[in-house]
C-alpha positions as YAML, in Angstrom:
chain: A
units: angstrom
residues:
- id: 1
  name: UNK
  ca: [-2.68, -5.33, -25.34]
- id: 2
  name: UNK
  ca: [-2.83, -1.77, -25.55]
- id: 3
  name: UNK
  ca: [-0.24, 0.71, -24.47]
- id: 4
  name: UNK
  ca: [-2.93, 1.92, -22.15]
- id: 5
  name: UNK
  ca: [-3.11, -1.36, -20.89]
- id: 6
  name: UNK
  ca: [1.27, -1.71, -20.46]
- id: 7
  name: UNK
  ca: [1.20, 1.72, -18.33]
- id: 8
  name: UNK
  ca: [-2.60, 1.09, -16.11]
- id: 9
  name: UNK
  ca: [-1.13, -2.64, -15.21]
- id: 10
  name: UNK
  ca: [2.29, -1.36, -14.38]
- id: 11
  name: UNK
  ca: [1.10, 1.34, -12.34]
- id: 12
  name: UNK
  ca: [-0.99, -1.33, -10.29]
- id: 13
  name: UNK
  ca: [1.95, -3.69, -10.03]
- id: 14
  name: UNK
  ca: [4.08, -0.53, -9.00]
- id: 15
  name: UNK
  ca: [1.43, -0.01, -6.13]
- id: 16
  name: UNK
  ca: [0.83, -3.40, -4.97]
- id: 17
  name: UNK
  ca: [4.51, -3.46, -4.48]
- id: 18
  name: UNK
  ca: [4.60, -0.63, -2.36]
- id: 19
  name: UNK
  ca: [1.57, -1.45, -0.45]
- id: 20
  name: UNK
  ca: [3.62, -5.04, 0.32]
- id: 21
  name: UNK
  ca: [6.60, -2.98, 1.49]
- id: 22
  name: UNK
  ca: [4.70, -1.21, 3.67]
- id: 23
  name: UNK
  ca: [2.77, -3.90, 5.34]
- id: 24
  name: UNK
  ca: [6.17, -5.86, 5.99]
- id: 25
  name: UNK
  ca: [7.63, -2.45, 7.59]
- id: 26
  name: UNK
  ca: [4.96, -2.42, 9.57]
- id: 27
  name: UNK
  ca: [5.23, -6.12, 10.71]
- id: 28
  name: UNK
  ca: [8.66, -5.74, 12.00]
- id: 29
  name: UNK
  ca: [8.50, -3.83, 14.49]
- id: 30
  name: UNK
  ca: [9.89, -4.48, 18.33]
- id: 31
  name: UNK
  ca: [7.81, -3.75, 20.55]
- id: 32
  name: UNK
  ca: [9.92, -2.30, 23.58]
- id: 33
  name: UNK
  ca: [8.78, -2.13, 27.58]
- id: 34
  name: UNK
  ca: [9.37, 1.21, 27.60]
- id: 35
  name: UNK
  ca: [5.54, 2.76, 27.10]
- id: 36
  name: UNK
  ca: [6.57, 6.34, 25.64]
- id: 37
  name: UNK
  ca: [8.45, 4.35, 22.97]
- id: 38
  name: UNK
  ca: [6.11, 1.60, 22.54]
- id: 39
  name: UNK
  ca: [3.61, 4.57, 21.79]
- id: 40
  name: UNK
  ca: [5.59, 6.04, 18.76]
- id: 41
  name: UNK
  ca: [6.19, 2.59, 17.79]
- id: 42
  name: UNK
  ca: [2.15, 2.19, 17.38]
- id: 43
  name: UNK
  ca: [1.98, 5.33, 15.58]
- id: 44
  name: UNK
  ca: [4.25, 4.41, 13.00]
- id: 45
  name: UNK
  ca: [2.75, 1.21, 12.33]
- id: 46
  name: UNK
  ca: [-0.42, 2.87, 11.76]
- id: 47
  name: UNK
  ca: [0.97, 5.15, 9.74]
- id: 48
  name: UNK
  ca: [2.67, 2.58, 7.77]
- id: 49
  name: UNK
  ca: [-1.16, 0.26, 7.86]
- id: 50
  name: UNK
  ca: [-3.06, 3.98, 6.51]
- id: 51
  name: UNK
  ca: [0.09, 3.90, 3.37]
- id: 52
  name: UNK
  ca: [-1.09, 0.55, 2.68]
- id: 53
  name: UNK
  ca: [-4.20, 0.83, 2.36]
- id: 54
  name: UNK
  ca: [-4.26, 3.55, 0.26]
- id: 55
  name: UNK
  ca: [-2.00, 2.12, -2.09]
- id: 56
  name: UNK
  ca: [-3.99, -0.83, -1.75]
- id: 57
  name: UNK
  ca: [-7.04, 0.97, -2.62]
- id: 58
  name: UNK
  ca: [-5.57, 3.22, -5.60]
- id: 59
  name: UNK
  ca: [-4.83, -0.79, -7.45]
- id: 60
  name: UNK
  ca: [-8.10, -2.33, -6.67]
- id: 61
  name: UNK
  ca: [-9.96, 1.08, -8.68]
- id: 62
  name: UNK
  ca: [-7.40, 1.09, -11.49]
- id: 63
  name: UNK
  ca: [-9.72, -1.44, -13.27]
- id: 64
  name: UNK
  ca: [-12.02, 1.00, -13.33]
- id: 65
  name: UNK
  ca: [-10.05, 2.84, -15.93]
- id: 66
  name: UNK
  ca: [-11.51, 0.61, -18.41]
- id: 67
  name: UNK
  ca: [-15.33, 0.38, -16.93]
- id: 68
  name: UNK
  ca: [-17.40, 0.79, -20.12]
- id: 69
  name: UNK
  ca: [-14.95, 0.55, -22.87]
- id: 70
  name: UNK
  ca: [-15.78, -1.48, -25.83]
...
């Protein structure tokens, strides 16, 4: 295994474990009656879903790295 290697696969497990964070911050959220605050409460957890999935997608293309080596 190739330093190369060491730093792409700890980059990816770096972002996978961010991407998790996220997704779990975004699960716990109360939902309150109140429907101004149940509205910012949405809009976080989308922003927290739109962080995930970008760090989701930035691990899933790090193989790509190594597309067409030997």
């Amino acid at each position: 295994m190739t330093l190369l290697d060491k730093i792409v696969s700890s980059v990816g497990l770096l972002s996978s474990l961010v991407a998790a964070v996220f997704w779990l911050w975004a699960s716990l959220v109360k939902v309150p009656d109140n429907i101004d605050t149940f509205v910012h409460k949405l809009q976080r957890i989308g922003g927290s879903q739109r962080n995930c999935c970008g760090f989701a997608m930035f691990r899933s293309s790090l193989p790509l790295t190594h597309f067409g080596e030997a």
